[in-house]
N, C-alpha and C positions, 0 to 999 in steps of 0.2 A: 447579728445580721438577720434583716425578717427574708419571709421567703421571696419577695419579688425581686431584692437584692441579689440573692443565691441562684435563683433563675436568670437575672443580667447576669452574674458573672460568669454561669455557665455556659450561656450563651455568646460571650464575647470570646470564649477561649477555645468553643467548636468555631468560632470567627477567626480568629487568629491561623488554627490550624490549620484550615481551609485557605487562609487566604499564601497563608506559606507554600501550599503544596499549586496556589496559581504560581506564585513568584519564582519558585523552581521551574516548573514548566517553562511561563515565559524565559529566564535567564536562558534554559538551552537554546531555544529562538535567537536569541539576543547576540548568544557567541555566537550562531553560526551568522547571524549580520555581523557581527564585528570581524569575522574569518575576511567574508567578503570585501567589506570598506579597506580593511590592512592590506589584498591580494589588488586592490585597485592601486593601493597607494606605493605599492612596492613597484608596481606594474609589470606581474605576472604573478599567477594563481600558483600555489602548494602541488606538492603531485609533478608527477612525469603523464605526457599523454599517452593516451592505451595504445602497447606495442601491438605494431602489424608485422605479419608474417605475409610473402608473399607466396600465395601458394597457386598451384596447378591442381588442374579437376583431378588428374591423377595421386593429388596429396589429401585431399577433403576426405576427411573420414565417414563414418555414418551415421547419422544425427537422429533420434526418434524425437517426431512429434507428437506430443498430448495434447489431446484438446475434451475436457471433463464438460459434459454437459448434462441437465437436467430437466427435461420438460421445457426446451425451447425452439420448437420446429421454424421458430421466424428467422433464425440465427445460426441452425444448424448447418445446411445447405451452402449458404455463403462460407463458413469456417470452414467443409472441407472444401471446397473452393479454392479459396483463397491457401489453403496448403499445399494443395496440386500447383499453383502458381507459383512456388517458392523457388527461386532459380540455386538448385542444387542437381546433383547429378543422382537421377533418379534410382539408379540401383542401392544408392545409400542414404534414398531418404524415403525411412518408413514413417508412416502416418496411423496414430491410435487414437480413433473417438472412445473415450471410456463413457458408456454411454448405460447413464444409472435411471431413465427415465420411466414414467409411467405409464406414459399416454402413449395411445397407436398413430398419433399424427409424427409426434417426433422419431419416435421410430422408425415409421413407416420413412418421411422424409429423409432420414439420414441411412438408411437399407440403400435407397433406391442411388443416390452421391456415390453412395459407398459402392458400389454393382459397376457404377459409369468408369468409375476412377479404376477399377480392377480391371476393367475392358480395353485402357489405355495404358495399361503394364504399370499402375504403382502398388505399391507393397502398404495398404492399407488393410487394418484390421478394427472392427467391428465389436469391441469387448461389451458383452453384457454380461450385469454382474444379478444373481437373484436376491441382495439388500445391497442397502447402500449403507453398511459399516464401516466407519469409519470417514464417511463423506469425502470433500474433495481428495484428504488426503487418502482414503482406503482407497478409491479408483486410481489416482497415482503409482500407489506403491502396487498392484495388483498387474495394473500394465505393467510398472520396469520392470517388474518379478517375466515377463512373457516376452523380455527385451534383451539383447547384447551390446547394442549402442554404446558406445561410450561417450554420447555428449545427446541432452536430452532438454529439446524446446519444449516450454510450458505455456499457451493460451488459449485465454479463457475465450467460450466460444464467443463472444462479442467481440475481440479483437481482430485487428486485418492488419495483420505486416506487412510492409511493402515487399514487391518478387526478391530484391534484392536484399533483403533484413540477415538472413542468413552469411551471405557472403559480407557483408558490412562488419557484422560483429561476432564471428568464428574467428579470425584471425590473431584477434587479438587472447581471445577464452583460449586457444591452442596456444597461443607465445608464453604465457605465463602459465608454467608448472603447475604454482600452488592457489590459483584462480579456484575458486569452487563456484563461481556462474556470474554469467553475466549483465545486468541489469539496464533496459533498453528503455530509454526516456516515452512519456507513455503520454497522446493527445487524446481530444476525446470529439466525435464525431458530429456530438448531437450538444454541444458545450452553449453554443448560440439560437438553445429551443425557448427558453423561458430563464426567468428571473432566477429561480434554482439552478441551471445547469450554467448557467453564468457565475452564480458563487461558487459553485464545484471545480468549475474552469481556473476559477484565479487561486483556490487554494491547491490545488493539485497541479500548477504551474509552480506554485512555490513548493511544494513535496518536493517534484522530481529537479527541478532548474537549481534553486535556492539549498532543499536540504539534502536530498541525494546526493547532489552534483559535489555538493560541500563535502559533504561525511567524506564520502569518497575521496576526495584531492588532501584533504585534512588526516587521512590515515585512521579515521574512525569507524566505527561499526556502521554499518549502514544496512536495511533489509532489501531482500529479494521480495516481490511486490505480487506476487503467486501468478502472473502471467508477463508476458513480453518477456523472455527471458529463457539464459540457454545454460543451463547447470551439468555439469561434469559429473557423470555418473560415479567416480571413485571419492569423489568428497560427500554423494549423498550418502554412501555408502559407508564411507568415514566416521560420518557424524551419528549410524546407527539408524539410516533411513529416515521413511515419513512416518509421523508419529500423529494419531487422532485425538489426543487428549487433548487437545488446544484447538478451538474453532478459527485460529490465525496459524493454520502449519506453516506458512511461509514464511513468520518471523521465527517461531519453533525453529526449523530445520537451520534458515542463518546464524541463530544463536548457537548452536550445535555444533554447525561446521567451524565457526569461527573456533568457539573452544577446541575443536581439533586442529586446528591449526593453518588452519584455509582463509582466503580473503576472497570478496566480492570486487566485480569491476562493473562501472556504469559508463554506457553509451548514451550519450545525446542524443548523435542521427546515428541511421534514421528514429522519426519518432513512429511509433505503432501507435493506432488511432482505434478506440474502442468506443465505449459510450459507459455516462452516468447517467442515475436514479433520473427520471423527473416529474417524478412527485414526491411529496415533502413526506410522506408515509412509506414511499417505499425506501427514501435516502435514511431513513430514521434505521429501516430494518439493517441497512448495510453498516450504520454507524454504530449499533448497539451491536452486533459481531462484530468488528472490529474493536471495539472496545472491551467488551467481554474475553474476547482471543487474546488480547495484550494484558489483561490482566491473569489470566491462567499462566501466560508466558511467563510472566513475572515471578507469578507464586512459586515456577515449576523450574528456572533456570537462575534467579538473581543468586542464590547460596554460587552457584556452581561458578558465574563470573566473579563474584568477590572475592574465592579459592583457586580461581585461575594462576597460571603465571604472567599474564598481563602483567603491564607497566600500570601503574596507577594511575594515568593521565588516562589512559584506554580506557579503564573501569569506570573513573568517573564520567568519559566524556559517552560510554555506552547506557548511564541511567537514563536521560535525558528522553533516549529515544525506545528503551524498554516500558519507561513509568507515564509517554507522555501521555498517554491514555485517561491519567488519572484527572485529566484536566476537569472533563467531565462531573466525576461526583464534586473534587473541590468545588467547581461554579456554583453548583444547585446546593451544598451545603451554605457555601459561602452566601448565598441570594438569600437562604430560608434564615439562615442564623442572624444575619443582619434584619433584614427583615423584622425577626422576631424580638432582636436587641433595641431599637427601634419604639416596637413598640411597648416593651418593657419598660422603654424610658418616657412614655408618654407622649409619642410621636416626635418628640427630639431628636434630631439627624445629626445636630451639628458635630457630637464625640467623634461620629463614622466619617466626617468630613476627607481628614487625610488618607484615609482609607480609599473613599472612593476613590479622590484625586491622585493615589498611587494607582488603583486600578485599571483608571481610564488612561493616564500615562502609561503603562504598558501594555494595555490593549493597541490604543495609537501606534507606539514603536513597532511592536512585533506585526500587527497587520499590516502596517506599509511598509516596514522592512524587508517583511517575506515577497511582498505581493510586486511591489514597485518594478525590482528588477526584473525578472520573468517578464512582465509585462510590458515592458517595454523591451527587453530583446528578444519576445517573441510577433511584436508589434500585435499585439490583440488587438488594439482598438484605440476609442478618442479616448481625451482626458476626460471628457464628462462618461461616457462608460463605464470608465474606471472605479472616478470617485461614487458611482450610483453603484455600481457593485459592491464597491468597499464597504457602504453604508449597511448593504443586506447581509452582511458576515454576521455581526454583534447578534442581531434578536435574533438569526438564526441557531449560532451556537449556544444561545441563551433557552431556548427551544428544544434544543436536543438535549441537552445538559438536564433541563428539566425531568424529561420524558423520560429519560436513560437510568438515570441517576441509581432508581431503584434495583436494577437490572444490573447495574454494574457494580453495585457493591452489595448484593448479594454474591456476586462473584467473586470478591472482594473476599468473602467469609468463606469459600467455599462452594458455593452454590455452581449449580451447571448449567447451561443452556445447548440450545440443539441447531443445529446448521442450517441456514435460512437461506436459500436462494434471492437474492436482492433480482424482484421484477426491472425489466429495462422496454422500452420501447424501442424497436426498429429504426434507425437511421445510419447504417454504416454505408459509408462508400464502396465502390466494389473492389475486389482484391486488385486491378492495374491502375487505377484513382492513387495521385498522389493523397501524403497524409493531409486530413482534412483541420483547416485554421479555426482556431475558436473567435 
């Protein structure tokens, strides 16, 4: 065999592997559409819906809110805002900016919230910390450590729950025992600014509508989403706290609880309305932490579920959504490797042919599988919106795959990275604004 042989065939078999680890990923996509089309056809969805308790202000326990910020005085102001606006009975709802910032503007603005709100009898506190160790999670765990709460709201400062979000979805985090938090269907403010927040829009309708909603009614693991959401101080505590080794502590800590023996519950409504990236550099920075956070998850919790007492259906149907991270280096391996097989073979495509035509067939399925439904029972928009959104998905995640690639499988070996604030631009509605439609 001469060497250009031994380089195609090296090259076809970094192809192969790559293209395995797409076909895995899609497959999870695929059951959670086939979950769907079977709950159509039966005609009624898996799962019981989330028990409500009726309770009196006299049974409402006391809830602490966190809201972690970093150097964002455009967003701060509105966040405690909108927490004074939360219709709970104020002697039991304490408010914690864990407030890690730099600059004297965000300070400055969130001192002065914070002065108002204490003038009108509510129990907010003001935590500065002198590093930010341990990032979102070390401010986290520093407030609960300065908390007795037994049930503790997480948003991030761009989000705005409606007054009512507390009362909607306590009732049900209270009916069930072994809940360890609640997870609140999440829209986005600023979703209809530009061609990017439009693709953000239609794939994070299908996160929470499509795969949340699934996981959830299907009995499978499903993550807490690090804001809109109200977690049960005894399960964090269960699971051995917030942990900083992972730049994704919110899938960290639900993999954790689950292994101790706790489950997660998702609300629909109301939806809490926050904002994404919109620009292609800053969405890039939130998608390389994300990606990098799930792969440390990975490294640092897959031994621990596969020695679980889980049922094997549980374990298998929890990879999907621990590894799907991996989507990423596969693409950009899979692009460079063909690519290079390609032209190994002297610009001959035709071997790669079925290859592609599997490719582009599960790309097809899983994009409009995911996206279709949401989309239409959230009524977003026309059909030509749709299909021109659909279109900007592909080069986009072909783009980040790119750019990522290196980053995330350096993590992949070991490698570490450092907690990156994802810049947002200003457009939330204000805390009595119903949730805003993309």
């Amino acid at each position: 065999m001469d060497f250009i042989n031994l380089l195609t065939l090296a090259s076809d078999s970094v192809l192969a592997v790559s293209v395995a680890g797409l076909v895995f990923v899609a497959g999870g996509f695929i059951a959670l559409i086939g979950i769907n089309v079977f709950e159509k056809m039966r005609g009624r969805p898996f799962g019981r819906p989330l028990r409500q308790l009726i309770l009196t202000d006299a049974d409402l326990p006391s809830v602490l809110v966190q809201i972690p910020v970093f150097n964002e005085p455009e967003t701060v102001v509105g966040a405690l805002r909108c927490a004074s606006a939360l219709d709970w009975p104020r002697d039991r709802l304490h408010v914690q900016l864990l407030d890690d910032s730099t600059d004297e503007a965000s300070v400055a603005a969130a001192a002065r919230v914070v002065g108002e709100m204490r003038d009108r009898g509510f129990h907010v506190h003001h935590l500065r910390r002198s590093d930010r160790s341990g990032y979102k999670a070390g401010a986290l765990a520093v407030g609960l450590a300065q908390s007795t709460a037994p049930y503790v709201a997480i948003l991030d400062v761009d989000f705005r729950p409606p007054s009512n979000w507390l009362r909607k979805v306590m009732p049900a985090l209270i009916a069930d025992p072994r809940a360890s938090f609640i997870q609140s269907r999440c829209e986005f403010a600023n979703a209809g600014s530009n061609w990017l927040t439009r693709a953000q829009g239609l794939m994070l309708d299908a996160h929470y509508v499509l795969e949340q909603a699934t996981r959830y009614r299907a009995g499978w693991l499903f993550q807490f989403n690090g804001t809109a959401g109200v977690w049960r101080r005894a399960a964090i505590e269960a699971a051995g706290g917030w942990s900083s080794d992972s730049l994704c502590e919110d899938l960290d800590l639900t993999v954790r609880a689950e292994l101790a023996g706790w489950r997660g519950l998702f609300a629909m409504e109301p939806a809490v309305p926050g904002l994404v990236p919109d620009q292609v550099r800053h969405w890039r920075v939130q998608q390389r932490r994300w990606s990098n956070g799930f792969v440390q998850v990975a490294r640092k919790l897959m031994k621990q579920v596969w020695e679980s007492d889980w049922p094997l259906r549980r374990k298998i149907s929890a990879m999907p959504l621990i590894l799907v991270q991996t989507f990423y280096p596969c693409a950009a391996v899979a692009i460079g490797s063909m690519s290079a097989s390609i032209l190994l073979r002297q610009g001959d495509a035709a071997a790669y042919a079925p290859v592609i035509g599997m490719i582009a067939a599960l790309i097809a399925v899983v994009a409009v599988g995911m996206t279709l439904t949401p989309y239409l029972v959230l009524r977003r928009g026309s059909a030509s919106r749709y299909l021109a959104t659909l279109a900007s998905l592909t080069p986009l995640m072909i783009f980040v795959s790119l750019s990522n690639a290196p980053s995330i499988l350096k993590t992949v070996f070991g490698g570490g990275d450092t907690w990156t604030r994802t810049p947002k631009s200003v457009a939330l509605p204000a805390a009595s604004e119903p949730s805003a439609r993309i």
